[in-house]
C-alpha positions, 0 to 999 in steps of 0.5 A: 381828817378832812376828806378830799375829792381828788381830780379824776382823770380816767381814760377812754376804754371804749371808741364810739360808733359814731366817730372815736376820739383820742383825749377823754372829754374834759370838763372844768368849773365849780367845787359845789358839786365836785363830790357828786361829779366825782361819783358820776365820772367814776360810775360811768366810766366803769359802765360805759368805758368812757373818759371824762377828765373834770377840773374843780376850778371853780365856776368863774375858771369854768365859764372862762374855759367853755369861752375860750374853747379849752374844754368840753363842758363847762359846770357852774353854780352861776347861771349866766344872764343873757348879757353873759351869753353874749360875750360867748363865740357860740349859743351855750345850753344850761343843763341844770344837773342836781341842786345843793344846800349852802351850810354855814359851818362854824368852829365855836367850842361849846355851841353844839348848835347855833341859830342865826336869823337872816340879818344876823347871816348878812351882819356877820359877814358885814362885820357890824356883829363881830363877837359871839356873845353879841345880844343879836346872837344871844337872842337867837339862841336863848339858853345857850351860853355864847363865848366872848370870842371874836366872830371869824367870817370866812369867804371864798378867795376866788370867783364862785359860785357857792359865793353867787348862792350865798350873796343872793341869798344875803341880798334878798334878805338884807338892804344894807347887804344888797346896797354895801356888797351886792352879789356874783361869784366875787364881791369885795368882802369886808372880812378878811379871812378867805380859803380857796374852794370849798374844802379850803373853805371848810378847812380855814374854819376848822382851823380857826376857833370862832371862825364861820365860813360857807360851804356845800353841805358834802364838804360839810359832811366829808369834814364832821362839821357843825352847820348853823339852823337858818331862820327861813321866810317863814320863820322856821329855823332850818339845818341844811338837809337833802329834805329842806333842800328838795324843798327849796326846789318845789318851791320854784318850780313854776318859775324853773319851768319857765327858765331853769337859771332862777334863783332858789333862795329864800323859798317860801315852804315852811320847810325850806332850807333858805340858801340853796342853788342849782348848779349848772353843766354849759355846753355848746349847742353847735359842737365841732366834733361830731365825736365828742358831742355824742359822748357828751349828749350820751353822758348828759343823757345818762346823768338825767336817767341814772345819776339822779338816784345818786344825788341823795347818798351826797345830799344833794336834791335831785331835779324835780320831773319837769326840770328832767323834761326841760333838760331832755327837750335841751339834748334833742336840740344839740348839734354838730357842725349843723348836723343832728348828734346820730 
């Protein structure tokens, strides 16, 4: 039966020194790290007394929130350009908080495990390789007897952020991808077939005999599904894992140094799962509630000083030591109203 990780909405316990608030803080945004935010609300609250309400909407549904002032914080699996923050009423800080596999999961009776090189990733969702007995495939797999049934390629129906991972990903791998499709939270698929979030995602596939979606890999745990080994760049096919992901991070991690929105897709370690990504807390620098931006400094700080040894029980990556300090410095530099946060 699939898993389902339900909205938490806890309420405050405890007011604080600085200024207590009626209404938990609120969040909204991305899916792909719902189950670990999850977790984290849930531990902090039971430690802290305090409320955080948090909405996986979505990265796009997020970003729209921290604009139009509706929420505390925002979550993202898209690290905004600097054209995007400048469409934003106030400077927003990037908090990196975990990073995450993207897997590719599939319903094909009979493949216990499938191979797939990076053009057969981007001609699958093309739909220029449409069956599963496709030559392509087959010689990817040898040995394994393929079905001829129809390829189903399943994508997300609304703006996200898995799907930012997943497009850059096929961008970086294949010309005619990056010319016919390009990348961002929302492209014009040329399959049909779509589910809403990861876990719709992840059910259309189950779902679907010969389907083939993209995921996080904790939807792809929570449900029992099958991911795909990916041929990575150099040349090793890879399964999602907290180990292959760690290493797509160590990969990037003078470019992160230098700005935590990089990319971290297709890294060069010979044991690097290929389609990883960041995903990102969006806070305002300047907040308008003294009250609130402590809470919310406090909880960033508790997320980089706690909730990190809680990232590998739902596989996700934890954020290597110099992304901790850039996300430390970033705190320091939070405000109210002009003021330093007591």
């Amino acid at each position: 039966m699939s898993r389902t990780f339900p909205c938490l909405t806890i309420l405050l316990l405890a007011a604080l020194a600085s200024g207590a608030f009626a209404q938990p803080l609120k969040g909204a945004g991305a899916t792909f790290p719902y189950p670990l935010y999850a977790k984290w609300l849930d531990a902090y609250r039971r430690e802290t007394g305090v409320a955080i309400d948090y909405l996986p909407v979505g990265s796009e549904a997020g970003i729209e929130q921290v604009k139009a002032g509706a929420v505390d914080f925002g979550a993202t699996d898209v690290a905004l350009s600097n054209e995007r923050l400048k469409d934003l009423p106030r400077r927003v800080l990037h908090f990196p908080t975990v990073a995450g596999a993207v897997a590719l999961v599939y319903n094909v009776p009979g493949v216990p495990q499938l191979r797939l090189t990076p053009e057969l990733a981007a001609d699958i969702w093309l739909g220029t390789v449409t069956s599963w007995n496709d030559p392509a495939i087959a010689a990817a797999n040898p040995g394994v007897t393929l079905p001829i049934a129809p390829i189903v390629p399943v994508h997300r129906a609304e703006g996200s952020g898995t799907t930012n991972v997943f497009t850059l990903y096929l961008a970086s791998v294949s010309g005619p991808w990056r010319d016919l499709v390009g990348t961002g939270p929302l492209v014009k698929w040329p399959s049909a077939a779509s589910g809403r979030g990861n876990d719709g995602v992840a059910e259309q596939v189950r779902q679907t005999p010969g389907a083939i979606g993209y995921v996080e890999l904790a939807y792809a745990k929570a449900n029992g599904m099958t991911a795909a080994r990916v041929r990575n760049h150099a040349g090793n096919y890879v399964a999602p894992t907290l180990e292959s992901t760690a290493a797509a991070v160590a990969s990037f991690a003078a470019r992160l140094q230098k700005d935590p929105r990089a990319a971290i897709v297709n890294a060069v370690d010979p044991k690097a799962y290929p389609i990883a990504g960041l995903t990102y807390l969006l806070v305002y620098q300047d907040a308008k509630d003294a009250g609130r931006a402590k809470a919310l400094r406090d909880f960033l700080r508790w997320v980089l000083r706690k909730g990190q040894s809680m990232a590998a029980t739902l596989d996700y990556a934890a954020l290597p030591a110099d992304l901790v300090r850039i996300d430390e410095a970033a705190l320091a530099t939070l405000r109210a109203n002009g003021k330093p946060i007591p």
